[in-house]
N, C-alpha and C positions, 0 to 999 in steps of 0.2 A: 225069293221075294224079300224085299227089303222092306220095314217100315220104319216111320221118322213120327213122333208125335207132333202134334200143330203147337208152332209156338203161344207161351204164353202173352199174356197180353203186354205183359211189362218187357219182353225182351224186347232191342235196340228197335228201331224202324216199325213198332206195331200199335204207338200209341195213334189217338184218332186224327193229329194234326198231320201227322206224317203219311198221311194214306190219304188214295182216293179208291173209291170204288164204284165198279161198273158190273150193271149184270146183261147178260142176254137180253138182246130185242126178240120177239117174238117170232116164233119158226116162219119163215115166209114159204110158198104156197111149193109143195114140191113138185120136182120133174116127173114124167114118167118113169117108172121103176128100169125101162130100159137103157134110159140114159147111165151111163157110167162117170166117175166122177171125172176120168181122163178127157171123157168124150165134152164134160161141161166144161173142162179147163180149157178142152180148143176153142169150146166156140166164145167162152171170155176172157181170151189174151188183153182184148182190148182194156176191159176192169184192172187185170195184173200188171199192166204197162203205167197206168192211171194211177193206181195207189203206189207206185213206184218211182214216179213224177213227184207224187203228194212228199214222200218222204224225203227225197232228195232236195226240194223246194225247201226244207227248214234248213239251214246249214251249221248241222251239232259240231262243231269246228271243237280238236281236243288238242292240246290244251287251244284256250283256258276253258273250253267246258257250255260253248254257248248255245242257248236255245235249247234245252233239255230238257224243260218243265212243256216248252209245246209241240216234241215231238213226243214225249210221252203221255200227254192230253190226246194226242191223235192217235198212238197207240193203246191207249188202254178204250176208246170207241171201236179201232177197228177188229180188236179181238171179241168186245159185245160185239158186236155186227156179225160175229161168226160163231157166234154159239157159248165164246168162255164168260165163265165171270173171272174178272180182272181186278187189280189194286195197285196203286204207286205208292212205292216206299223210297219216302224223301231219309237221305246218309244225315244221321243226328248229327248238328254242330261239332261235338267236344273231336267226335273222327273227324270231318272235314277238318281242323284244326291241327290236328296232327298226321293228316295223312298229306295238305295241300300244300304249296307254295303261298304266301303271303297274297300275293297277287289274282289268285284263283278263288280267293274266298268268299267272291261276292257272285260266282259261280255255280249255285246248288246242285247237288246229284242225286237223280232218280232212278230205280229199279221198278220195273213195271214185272206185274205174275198174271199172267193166265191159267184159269185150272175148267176142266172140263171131266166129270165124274162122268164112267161109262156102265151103266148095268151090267150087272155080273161080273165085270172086269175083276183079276185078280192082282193085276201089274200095274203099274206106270213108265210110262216115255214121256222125257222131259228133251225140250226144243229151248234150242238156246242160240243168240245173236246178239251183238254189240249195233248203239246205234251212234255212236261217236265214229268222226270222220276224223281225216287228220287235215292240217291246212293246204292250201291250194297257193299256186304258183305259178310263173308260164302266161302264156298266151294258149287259151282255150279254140278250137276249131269252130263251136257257136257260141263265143263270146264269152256267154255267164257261168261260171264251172259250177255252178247249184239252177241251172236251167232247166235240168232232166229232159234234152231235148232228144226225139226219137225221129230218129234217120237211117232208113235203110234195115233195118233191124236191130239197131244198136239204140240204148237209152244213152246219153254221155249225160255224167254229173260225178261231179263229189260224192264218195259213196256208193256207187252204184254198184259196183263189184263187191266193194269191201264196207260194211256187206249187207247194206240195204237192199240189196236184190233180194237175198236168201231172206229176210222179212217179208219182202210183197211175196214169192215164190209158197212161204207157209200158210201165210193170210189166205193165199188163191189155194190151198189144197183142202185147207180147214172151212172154207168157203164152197168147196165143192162139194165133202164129203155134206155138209148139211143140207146144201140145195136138192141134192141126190138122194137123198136118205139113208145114206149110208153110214152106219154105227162102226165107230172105230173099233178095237178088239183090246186097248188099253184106254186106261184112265192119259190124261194130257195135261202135262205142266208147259209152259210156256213159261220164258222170262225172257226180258228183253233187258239189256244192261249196259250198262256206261262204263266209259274208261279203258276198254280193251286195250286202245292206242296209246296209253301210257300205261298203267300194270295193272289195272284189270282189282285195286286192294278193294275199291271202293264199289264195282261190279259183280262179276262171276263170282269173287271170293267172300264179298260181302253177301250174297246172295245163298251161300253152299252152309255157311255158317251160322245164318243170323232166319233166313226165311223161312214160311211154312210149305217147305218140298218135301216130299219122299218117294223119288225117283228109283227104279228096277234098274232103267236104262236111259244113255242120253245121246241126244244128236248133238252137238254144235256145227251148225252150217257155215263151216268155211272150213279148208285146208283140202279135202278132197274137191275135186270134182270133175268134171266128163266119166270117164269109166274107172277113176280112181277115189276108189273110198280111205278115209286117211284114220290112222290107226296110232297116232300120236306126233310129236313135233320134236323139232331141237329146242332148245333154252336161251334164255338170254343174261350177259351177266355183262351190264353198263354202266360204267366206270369214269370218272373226270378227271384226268388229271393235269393239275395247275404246277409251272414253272416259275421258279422266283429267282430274278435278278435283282439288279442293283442299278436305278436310274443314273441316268447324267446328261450331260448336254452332249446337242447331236455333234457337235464340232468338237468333242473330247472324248468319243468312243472309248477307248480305252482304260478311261475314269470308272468306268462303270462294267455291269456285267447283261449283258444281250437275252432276255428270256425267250425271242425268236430263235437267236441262233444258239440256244440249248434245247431248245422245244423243237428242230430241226434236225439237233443232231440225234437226241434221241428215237425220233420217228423212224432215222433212219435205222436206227440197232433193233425198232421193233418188226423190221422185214424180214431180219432174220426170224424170229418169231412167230414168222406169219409163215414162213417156211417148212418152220417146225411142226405148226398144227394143221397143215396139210397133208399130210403124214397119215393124220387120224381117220379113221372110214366107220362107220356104221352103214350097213349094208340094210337095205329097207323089206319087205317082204314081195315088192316089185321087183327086184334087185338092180335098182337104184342106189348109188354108192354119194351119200351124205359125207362132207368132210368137215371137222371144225374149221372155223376162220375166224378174225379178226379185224374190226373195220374200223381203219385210224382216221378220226377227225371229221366227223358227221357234224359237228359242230366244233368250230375253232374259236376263239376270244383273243384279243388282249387285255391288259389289267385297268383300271384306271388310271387316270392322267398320262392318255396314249396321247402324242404329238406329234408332228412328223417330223421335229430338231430333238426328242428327246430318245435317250438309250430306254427300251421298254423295259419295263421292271416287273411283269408280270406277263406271263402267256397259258391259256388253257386249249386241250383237246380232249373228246371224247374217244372212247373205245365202246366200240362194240363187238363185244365175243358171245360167238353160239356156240353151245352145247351141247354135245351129244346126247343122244337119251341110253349111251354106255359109259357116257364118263360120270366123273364126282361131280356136281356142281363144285362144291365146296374146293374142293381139292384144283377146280379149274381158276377160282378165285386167288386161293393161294398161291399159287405156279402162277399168273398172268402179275401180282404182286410184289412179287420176289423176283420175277425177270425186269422188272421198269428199276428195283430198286437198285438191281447188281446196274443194270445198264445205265443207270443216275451216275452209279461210283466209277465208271469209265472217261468220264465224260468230263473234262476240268471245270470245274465251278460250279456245278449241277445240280441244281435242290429242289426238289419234287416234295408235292403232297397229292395221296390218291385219294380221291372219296365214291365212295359205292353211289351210282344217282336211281340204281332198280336193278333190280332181276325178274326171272318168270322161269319156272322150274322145266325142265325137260322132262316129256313121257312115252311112254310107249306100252301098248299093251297086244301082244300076239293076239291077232283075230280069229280065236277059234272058237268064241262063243256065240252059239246059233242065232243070236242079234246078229253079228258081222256077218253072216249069211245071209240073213235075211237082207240084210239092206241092199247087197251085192248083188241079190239076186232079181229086186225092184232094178237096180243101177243095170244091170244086166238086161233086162227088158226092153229097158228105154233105152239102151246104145243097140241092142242087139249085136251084142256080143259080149266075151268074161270080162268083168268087170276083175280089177288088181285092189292091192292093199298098197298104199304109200303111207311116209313118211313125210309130213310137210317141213320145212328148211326154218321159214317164220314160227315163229310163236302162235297159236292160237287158245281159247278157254279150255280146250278138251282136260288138263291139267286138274284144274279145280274138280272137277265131276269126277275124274278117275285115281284122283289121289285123296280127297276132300273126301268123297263119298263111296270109292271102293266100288265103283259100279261098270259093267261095259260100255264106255264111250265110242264114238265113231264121230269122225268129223265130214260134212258132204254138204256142197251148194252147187249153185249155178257160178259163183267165180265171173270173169269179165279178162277184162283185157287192162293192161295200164296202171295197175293197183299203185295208189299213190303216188301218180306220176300225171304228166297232163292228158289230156282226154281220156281219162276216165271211164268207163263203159261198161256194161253189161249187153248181153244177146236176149234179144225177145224168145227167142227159141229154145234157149237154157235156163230160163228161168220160168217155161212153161214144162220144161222137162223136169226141173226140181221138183214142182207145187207135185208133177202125177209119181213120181219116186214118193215124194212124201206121204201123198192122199194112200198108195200102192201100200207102202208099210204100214200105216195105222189099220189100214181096212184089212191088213192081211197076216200081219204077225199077231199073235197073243202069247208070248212065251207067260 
């Protein structure tokens, strides 16, 4: 059992302009004792669908970060509504200033905490989710991609997978165990956080550091899901790199030096490369065989004073390389830097600058502590069948709680279809099967 003392009042995000707080509405009238909380989650799908509409309806679009301060007004009521007391901690200016782009700084970021003290409880389980979206794109199937529209059993919106589902899904379990009268068997930290979809400084990590938790054990809902509980992620290490020529006019090519076609040629020397880290395997406890890769040009530039008579003088591509959670970070950074630069010097004229735009740390922790059973064995119920241990490929918070805090994580939601891609979706049916895996462990673990 782990304990953390409450911050003081002067540490970062505790002073009283930076907070809101919410308590508990008053117990509303309970079920019959025979109701179970499984049994209250079937008969209010229709509630879990509804505040899963509410949330995808704000559209916390990241970057640049919008709308934050009123999905987190709406989040710290619907956690009163289910029994926590709650508070929003607004990121002090001087961070925001050194953590954001010039452009993002009229942008605020919020951290919402739920906490739920249990009689006699000796432990704590902490629930954690991102409520940043990333932006939308395409031609949507009903129109609005922030419509939250339900068809057929699917919700489609922005969000809805990744991962404001696993919000409505906890809401509905936390909502159950109260209506039902059923006492959790741990104390309950809840946080809801911003910025996942860019790197999480100013969320999870500001949240592991700076806030009053002290977590035993922790969820983050996402990276596992259907019969697969996730047991850590690959890493990310994202990278810019800018090509510099020498303009000239378009009818004297030769005047000048082309940052297209050096930024061309090199792409192409990094296939080798891409070659080479496929090579690599980390075998997962599914035995799912993860490989590193490399993903060239997620985003491509030219420089200023592009023309279409002039020699370009300037070209950018991004890289994106994952990580294993057996390699170095470090060492992946140096080897992915030292390959662009030998392959610059092959290349006639070829002058490169790299600059690091983010990373997110790779983890993994062997699930053999009786938390990871436990959850399996909730997960196991609701599939009716063994539930596995994966590896998720993305990134997700599990990192911060299990490096940050030293404590057994597990990552598990309801998931969707389309993550960051056009229609968007969650299943009415898994993210009634989350809330009862959820309601299932609190009511039934007490390590």
């Amino acid at each position: 059992m782990r304990h953390r003392p409450e911050a003081s009042p002067n540490e970062p995000g505790r002073n009283e302009e930076n907070r809101s707080r919410f308590v508990p509405r008053p117990l509303p009238t309970l079920l019959p004792p025979a109701v179970s909380p499984a049994t209250y989650i079937d008969r209010n799908q229709a509630g879990l669908l509804s505040r899963l509409q509410r949330l995808v309806r704000i559209p916390t679009i990241n970057p640049p970060g919008e709308h934050y301060e009123a999905v987190t007004d709406l989040l710290l009521r619907e956690l009163a509504a289910v029994g926590l007391t709650a508070r929003r901690y607004r990121i002090p200016g001087p961070l925001l200033r050194r953590r954001l782009p010039p452009d993002q700084l009229g942008f605020p970021r919020f951290n919402v905490l739920g906490k739920l003290r249990t009689r006699g409880a000796r432990s704590t389980v902490h629930f954690n989710a991102h409520y940043d979206v990333v932006p939308v794109s395409g031609v949507w199937r009903h129109g609005d991609p922030f419509g939250g529209t339900l068809d057929r059993g699917w919700v489609y919106g922005r969000g809805t997978a990744d991962m404001k589902g696993s919000i409505a899904s906890l809401l509905m379990a936390l909502e159950a165990l109260r209506a039902t009268g059923t006492r959790p068997r741990l104390n309950v930290e809840v946080s809801f956080t911003a910025d996942e979809e860019t790197d999480s400084a100013l969320g999870s990590q500001w949240l592991v550091e700076h806030a009053p938790i002290a977590p035993d054990y922790a969820v983050v809902m996402e990276g596992g899901e259907g019969d697969a509980v996730c047991c850590g992620h690959n890493g990310t290490l994202w990278l810019e790199v800018t090509v510099h020529g020498r303009a000239a006019h378009g009818s004297r090519p030769e005047d000048g030096v082309n940052a297209l076609e050096q930024m061309s040629a090199l792409v192409r020397e990094l296939q080798a490369y891409q070659r080479k880290l496929a090579a690599r395997e980390f075998t997962t406890p599914d035995g799912h065989v993860l490989r590193s890769t490399l993903n060239v040009g997620g985003v491509f530039t030219c420089g200023p004073g592009a023309k279409i008579n002039t020699v370009p003088a300037e070209a950018r591509f991004s890289l994106d390389r994952r990580v294993l959670a057996s390699e170095s970070h470090a060492g992946a950074e140096r080897e992915l830097r030292a390959f662009l630069a030998a392959a610059a010097r092959r290349i006639p004229r070829c002058r490169i600058t790299v600059a690091k735009v983010s990373e997110n740390f790779a983890t993994f922790t062997p699930p053999t502590h009786p938390f990871f059973a436990a959850m399996a064995a909730q997960v196991s119920r609701a599939r009716r069948r063994p539930a596995v241990f994966n590896v998720s490929s993305g990134f997700n918070d599990i990192y911060f709680f299990a490096h940050y805090l030293k404590i057994p994580t597990l990552g598990y939601g309801p998931g969707g279809r389309d993550y960051h891609a056009v229609d968007e979706r969650a299943s009415a049916r898994e993210l009634a099967a989350s809330a009862k895996i959820y309601a299932g462990l609190l009511a039934e673990f007490g390590g």
